[in-house]
C-alpha positions in Angstrom: 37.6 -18.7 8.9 37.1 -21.6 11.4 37.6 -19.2 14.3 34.8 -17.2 13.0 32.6 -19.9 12.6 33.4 -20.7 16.6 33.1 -17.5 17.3 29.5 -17.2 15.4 28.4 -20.3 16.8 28.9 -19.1 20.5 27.6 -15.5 19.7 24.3 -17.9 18.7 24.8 -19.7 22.1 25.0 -16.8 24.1 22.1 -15.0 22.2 19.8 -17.7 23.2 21.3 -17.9 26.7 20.1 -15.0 27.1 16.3 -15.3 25.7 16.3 -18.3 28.0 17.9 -16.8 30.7 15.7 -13.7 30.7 13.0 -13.9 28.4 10.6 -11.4 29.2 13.1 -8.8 29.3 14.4 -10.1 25.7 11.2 -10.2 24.4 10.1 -6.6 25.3 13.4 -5.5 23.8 12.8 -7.5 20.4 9.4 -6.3 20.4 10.2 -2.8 18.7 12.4 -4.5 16.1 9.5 -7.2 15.7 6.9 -4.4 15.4 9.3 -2.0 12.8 10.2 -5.1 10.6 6.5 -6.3 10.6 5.3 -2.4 10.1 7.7 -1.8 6.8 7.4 -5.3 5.5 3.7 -5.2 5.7 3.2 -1.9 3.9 6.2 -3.0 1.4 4.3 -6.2 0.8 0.8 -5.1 0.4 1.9 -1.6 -1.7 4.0 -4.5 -3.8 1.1 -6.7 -3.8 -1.3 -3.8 -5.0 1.3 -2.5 -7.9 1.3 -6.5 -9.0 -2.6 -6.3 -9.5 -2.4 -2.8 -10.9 0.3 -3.5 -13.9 -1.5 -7.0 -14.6 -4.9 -5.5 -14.7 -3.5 -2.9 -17.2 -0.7 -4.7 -18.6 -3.5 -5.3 -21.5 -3.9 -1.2 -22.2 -1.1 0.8 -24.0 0.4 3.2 -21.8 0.3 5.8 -25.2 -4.1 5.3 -24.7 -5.2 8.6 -25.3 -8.7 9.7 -23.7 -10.4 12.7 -25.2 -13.0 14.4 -22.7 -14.2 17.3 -21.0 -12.4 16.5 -17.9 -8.3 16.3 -16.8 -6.8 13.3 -15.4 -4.6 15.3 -13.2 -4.4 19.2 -12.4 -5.4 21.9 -14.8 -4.2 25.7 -15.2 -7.8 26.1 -16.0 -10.5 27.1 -13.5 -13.1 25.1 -12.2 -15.7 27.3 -13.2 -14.3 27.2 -16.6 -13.7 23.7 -17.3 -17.7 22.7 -16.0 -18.4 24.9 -19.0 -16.8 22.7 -21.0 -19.1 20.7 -23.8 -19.3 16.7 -24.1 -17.5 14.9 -26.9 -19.7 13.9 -29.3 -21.0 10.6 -31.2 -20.2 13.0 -34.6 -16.6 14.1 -33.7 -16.0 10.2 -32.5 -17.3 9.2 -36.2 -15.1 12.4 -37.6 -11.6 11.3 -36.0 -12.0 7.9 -36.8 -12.1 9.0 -40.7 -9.6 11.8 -40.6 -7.0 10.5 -38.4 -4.0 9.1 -39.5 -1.4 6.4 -37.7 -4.3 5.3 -35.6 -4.2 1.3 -34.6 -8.2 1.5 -33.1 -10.3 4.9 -32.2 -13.6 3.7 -29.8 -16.4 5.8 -28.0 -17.5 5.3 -24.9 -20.4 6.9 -22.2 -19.8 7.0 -18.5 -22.9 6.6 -17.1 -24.3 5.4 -13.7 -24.2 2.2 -12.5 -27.9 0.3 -12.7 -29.5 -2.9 -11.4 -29.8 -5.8 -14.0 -32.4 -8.8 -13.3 -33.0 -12.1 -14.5 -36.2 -13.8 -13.2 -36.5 -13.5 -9.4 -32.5 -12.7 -9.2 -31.5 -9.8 -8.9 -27.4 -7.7 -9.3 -27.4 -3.8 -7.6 -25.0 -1.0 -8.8 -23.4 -3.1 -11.8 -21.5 -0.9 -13.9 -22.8 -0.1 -17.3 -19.9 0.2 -20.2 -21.8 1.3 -23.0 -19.1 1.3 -25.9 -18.2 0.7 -29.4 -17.1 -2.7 -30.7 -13.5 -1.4 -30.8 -12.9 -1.6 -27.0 -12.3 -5.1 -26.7 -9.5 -4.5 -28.8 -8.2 -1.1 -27.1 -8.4 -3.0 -23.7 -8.2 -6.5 -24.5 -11.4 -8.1 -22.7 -11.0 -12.1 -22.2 -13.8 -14.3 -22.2 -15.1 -17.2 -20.4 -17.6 -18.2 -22.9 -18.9 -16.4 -25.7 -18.1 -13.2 -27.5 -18.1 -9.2 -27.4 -20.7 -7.8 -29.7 -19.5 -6.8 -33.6 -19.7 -3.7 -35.1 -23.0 -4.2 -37.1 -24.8 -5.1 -33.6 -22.7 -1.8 -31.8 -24.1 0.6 -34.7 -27.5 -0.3 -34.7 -27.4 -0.4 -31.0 -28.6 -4.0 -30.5 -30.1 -5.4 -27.0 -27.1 -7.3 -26.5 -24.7 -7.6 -23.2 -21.3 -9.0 -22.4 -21.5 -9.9 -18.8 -19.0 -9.8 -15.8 -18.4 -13.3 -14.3 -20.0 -12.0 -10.5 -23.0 -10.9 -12.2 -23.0 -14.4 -14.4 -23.0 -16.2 -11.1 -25.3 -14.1 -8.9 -28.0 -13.9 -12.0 -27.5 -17.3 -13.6 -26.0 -19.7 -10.0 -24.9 -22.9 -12.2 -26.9 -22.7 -14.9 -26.3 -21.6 -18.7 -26.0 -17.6 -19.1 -25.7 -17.4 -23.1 -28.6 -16.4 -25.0 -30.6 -15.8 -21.8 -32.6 -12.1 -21.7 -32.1 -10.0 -18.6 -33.8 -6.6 -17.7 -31.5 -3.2 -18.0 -32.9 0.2 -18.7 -36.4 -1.7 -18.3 -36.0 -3.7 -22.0 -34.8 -7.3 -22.3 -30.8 -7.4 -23.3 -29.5 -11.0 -24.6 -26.1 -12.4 -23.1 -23.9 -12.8 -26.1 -20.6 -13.3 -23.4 -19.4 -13.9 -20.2 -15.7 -12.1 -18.8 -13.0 -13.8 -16.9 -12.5 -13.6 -13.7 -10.4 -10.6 -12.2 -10.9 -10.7 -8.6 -10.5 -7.2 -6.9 -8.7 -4.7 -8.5 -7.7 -0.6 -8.4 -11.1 0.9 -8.6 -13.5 -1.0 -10.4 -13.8 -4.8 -11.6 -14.7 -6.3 -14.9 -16.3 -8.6 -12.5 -19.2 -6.3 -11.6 -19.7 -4.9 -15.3 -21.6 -5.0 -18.0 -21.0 -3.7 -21.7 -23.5 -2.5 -24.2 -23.6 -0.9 -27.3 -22.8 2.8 -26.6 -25.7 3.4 -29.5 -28.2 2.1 -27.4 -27.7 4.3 -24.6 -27.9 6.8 -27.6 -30.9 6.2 -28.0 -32.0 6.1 -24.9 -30.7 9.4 -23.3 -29.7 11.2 -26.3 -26.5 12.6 -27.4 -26.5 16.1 -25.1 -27.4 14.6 -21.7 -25.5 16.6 -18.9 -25.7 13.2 -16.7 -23.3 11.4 -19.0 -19.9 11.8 -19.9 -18.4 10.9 -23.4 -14.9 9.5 -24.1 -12.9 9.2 -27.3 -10.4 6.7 -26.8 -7.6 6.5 -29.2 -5.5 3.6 -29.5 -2.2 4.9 -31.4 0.3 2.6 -33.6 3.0 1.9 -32.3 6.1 4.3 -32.4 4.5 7.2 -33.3 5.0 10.4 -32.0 2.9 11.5 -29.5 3.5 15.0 -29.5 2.7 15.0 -33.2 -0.2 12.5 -32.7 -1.7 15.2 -30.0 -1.2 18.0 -31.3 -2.8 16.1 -34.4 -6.0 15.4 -32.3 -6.2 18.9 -30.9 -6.2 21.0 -34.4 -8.6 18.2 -36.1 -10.8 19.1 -33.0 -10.4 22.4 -33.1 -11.0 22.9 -36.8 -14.7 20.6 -36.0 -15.5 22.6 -33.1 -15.0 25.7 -35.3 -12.6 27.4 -32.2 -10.8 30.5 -33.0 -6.9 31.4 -32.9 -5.8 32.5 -29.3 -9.4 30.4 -27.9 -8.1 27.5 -25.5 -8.9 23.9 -26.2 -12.5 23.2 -24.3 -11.2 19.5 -24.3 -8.6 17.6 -22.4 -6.1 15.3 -24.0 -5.5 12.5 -21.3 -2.2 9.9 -22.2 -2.9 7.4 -20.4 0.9 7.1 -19.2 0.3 10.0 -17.2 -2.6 8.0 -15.2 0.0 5.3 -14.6 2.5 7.9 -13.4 0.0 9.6 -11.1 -0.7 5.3 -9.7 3.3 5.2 -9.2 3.4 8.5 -7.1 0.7 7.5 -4.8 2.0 4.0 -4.3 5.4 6.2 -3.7 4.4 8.1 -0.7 2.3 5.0 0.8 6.3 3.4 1.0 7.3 6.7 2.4 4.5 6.3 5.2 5.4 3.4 6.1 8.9 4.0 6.3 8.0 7.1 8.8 5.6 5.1 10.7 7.9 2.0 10.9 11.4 3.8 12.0 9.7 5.2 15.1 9.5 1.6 16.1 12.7 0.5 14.9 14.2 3.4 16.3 13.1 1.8 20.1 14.1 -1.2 19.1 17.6 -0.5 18.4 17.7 1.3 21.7 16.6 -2.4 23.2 19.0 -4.6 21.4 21.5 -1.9 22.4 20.1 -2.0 26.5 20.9 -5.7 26.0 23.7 -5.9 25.0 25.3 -3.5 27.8 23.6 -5.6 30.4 25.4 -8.8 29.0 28.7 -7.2 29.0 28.1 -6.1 32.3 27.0 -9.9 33.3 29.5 -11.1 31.6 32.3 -8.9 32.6 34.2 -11.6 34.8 33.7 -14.4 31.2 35.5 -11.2 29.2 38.4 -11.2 32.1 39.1 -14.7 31.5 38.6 -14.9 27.4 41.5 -11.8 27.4 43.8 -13.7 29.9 43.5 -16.9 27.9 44.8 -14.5 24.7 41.5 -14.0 23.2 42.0 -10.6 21.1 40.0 -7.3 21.3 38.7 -7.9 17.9 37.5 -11.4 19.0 35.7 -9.4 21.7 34.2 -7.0 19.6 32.9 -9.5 17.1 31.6 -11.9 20.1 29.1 -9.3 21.3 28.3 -7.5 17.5 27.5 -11.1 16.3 25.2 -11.7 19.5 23.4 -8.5 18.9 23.0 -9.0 15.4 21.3 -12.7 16.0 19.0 -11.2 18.6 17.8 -8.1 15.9 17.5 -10.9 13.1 15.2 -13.2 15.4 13.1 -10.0 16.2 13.0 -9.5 12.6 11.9 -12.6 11.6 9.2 -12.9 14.0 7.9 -9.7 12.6 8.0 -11.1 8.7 6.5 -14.6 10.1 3.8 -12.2 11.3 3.1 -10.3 8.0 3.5 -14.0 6.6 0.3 -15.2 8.5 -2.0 -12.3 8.0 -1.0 -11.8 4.1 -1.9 -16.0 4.3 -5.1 -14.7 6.2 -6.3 -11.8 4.2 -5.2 -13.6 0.8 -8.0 -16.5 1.5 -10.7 -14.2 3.1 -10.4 -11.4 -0.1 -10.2 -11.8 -3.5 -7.2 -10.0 -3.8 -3.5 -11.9 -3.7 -1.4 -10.8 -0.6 2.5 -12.0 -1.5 5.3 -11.7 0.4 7.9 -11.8 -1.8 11.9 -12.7 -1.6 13.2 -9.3 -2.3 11.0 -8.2 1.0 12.1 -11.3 2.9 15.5 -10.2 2.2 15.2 -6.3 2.9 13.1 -7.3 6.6 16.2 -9.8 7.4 19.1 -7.2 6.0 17.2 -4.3 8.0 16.6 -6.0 11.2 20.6 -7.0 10.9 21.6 -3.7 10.1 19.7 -2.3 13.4 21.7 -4.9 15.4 24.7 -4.0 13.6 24.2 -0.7 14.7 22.9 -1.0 18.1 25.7 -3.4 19.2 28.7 -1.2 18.2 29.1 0.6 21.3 28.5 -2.5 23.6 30.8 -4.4 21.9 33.6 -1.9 21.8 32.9 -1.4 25.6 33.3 -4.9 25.7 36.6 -5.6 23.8 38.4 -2.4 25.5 38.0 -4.0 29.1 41.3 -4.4 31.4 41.4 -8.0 31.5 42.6 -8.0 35.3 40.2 -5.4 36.1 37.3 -7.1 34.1 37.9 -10.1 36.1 38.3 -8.4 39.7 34.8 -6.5 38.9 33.0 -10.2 37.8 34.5 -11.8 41.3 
């Protein structure tokens, strides 16, 4: 073990030798390990860094979720032409579930709708995006507040003027002062701030931060119920262990029987499980790591091919050292490890400049964004492992060169 250690300690000598010795030749030859480490690592981190945000933001929704609308999450054997046919979910078949379906933990209704400008006084928030819902959202996606409180059921029915607030929009409209119990201007009429969110920071589309929520009635009764501009949404919120292909196919002939659609018609809805959103996140976030692995193995592929140029211009250099080291008794195997060691150190430093690179901009990026760049250990560890594999790899044939030479004629050629 002690030779080893020797023997790794003088590989470490030699490798920084020869960054001394010749450093701009070194440094070109690290560069493509530098630039594939930082190129993998980077991707890894900020793909990593994006799935963190992702799984917190919806950590709060239940993956079984179930959105009932005109539209698909994800592809459809149905034609386009068909599906735009399709009618809106209605106020009346939100009211109609909610009586008639069974193992249901919370059923809400909600209106996509455009985003709109909200004032107070001489302030003034663009494109904040309207939630009109029911009162059972905050418990389908589990808002949290700052200050105050989401509206209750008697104030969502009625459709009261009241507003639950993102914690931007509280800032830009408010600066320091109070928000609660202030009126700001949406849709033209005077809405009272009953609550104020969180803050989120950036996130996977968009952010609590820049939203506002209002009784779903009142936009009701502002646009009607048949408004080709909208989109409703029945979300179901199911208890826990049921069965969803039972609790679907539940949905579907309720609907059907409400809707009044015939044997052999197909549904004019779409059942959309939320888990099948997450999937379609987890597939995308798959093929941005397989990206980056193509891009990134171009550049480790040079780089290999620079350790390895290296390290047969050091056994060449030090042919006449090699002579000696045999003469002396030194084994082939001490040979062989000498110069694998020494290329291994160099791919490793390469490899660490490139993470101390993706280190500084994710420090960078973190502090100029509101979105939290990590580099995390299991990265670290897979950038250090991969840039030692590459030397591994690319000093094999040096090395053997190395530990095969004819001591007598290894020290004639270094004379």
């Amino acid at each position: 073990m002690l030779v080893y250690l020797r023997l790794l300690k003088e590989s470490f000598g030699f490798a920084m030798n020869a960054l001394r010795s010749n450093k701009l030749r070194t440094l070109l030859s690290l560069l493509g390990v530098t630039i594939g480490i930082f190129s993998i690592i980077a991707v890894l981190a900020a793909v990593d860094s994006l799935d963190r945000k992702i799984s917190k933001e919806l950590s709060s929704l239940d993956k079984n979720t179930i959105y009932l609308l005109k539209f698909s999450f994800g592809p459809s054997d149905i034609p386009q032409w068909k599906r735009e046919q399709f009618p809106n979910v209605k106020y009346t078949e939100y009211v109609y579930l909610k009586n008639t379906m069974t193992h249901t933990e919370q059923l809400g209704y909600q209106i996509f709708t455009k985003s709109e400008n909200i004032k107070y006084e001489a302030n003034t928030v663009s494109d904040v995006n309207i939630v009109p819902v029911s009162h059972e959202f905050i418990d389908i996606q589990g808002l949290e507040f700052e200050k105050g409180r989401y509206y209750n059921e008697s104030e969502a029915n009625s459709g009261s003027p009241v507003i639950v607030i993102g914690n931007d929009i509280a800032k830009s409209l408010f600066e320091d002062s109070e928000p609660l119990g202030k009126n700001v201007r949406l849709y033209g009429q005077k809405f009272t701030v009953i609550g104020v969110l969180k803050k989120e920071g950036s996130s996977f589309g968009d952010s609590n931060d820049n939203a506002a929520f209002i009784p779903v009635n009142f936009v009701r009764r502002l646009y009607g119920d048949n408004n080709p501009n909208l989109t409703n949404v029945i979300i179901f919120k199911p208890e826990k262990g049921v069965d969803m292909e039972e609790y679907k196919s539940e949905i579907s002939q309720k609907l059907r029987n409400f809707r009044g659609l015939k044997a052999g018609e197909i549904d004019n809805f779409f059942i959309n499980v939320f888990g099948g959103f997450l999937e379609l996140i987890d597939n995308i976030i798959g093929q941005m790591n397989m990206v980056g692995w193509i891009i990134s193995g171009f550049s480790l592929l040079v780089g290999g091919f620079g350790i390895a140029n290296i390290m047969f211009v050091s056994v060449k250099e030090r042919t006449n050292l090699i002579g000696i080291q045999k003469s002396l008794g030194a084994k082939n195997r001490f040979i062989l490890f000498q110069f694998l060691f020494e290329a291994i150190i160099l791919s490793v430093l390469g490899g660490i400049i490139g993470l101390f690179m993706v280190w500084i901009i994710a420090m960078i990026l973190t502090n100029a964004l509101e979105f939290e760049f990590v580099l995390g250990l299991g990265n670290i560890i897979l950038g250090t492992g991969l840039a030692a594999l590459i030397g591994l790899i690319s000093g094999i044939l040096p090395a053997i060169s190395a530990s095969k030479l004819d001591p007598v004629e290894a020290i004639r050629t270094g004379m």
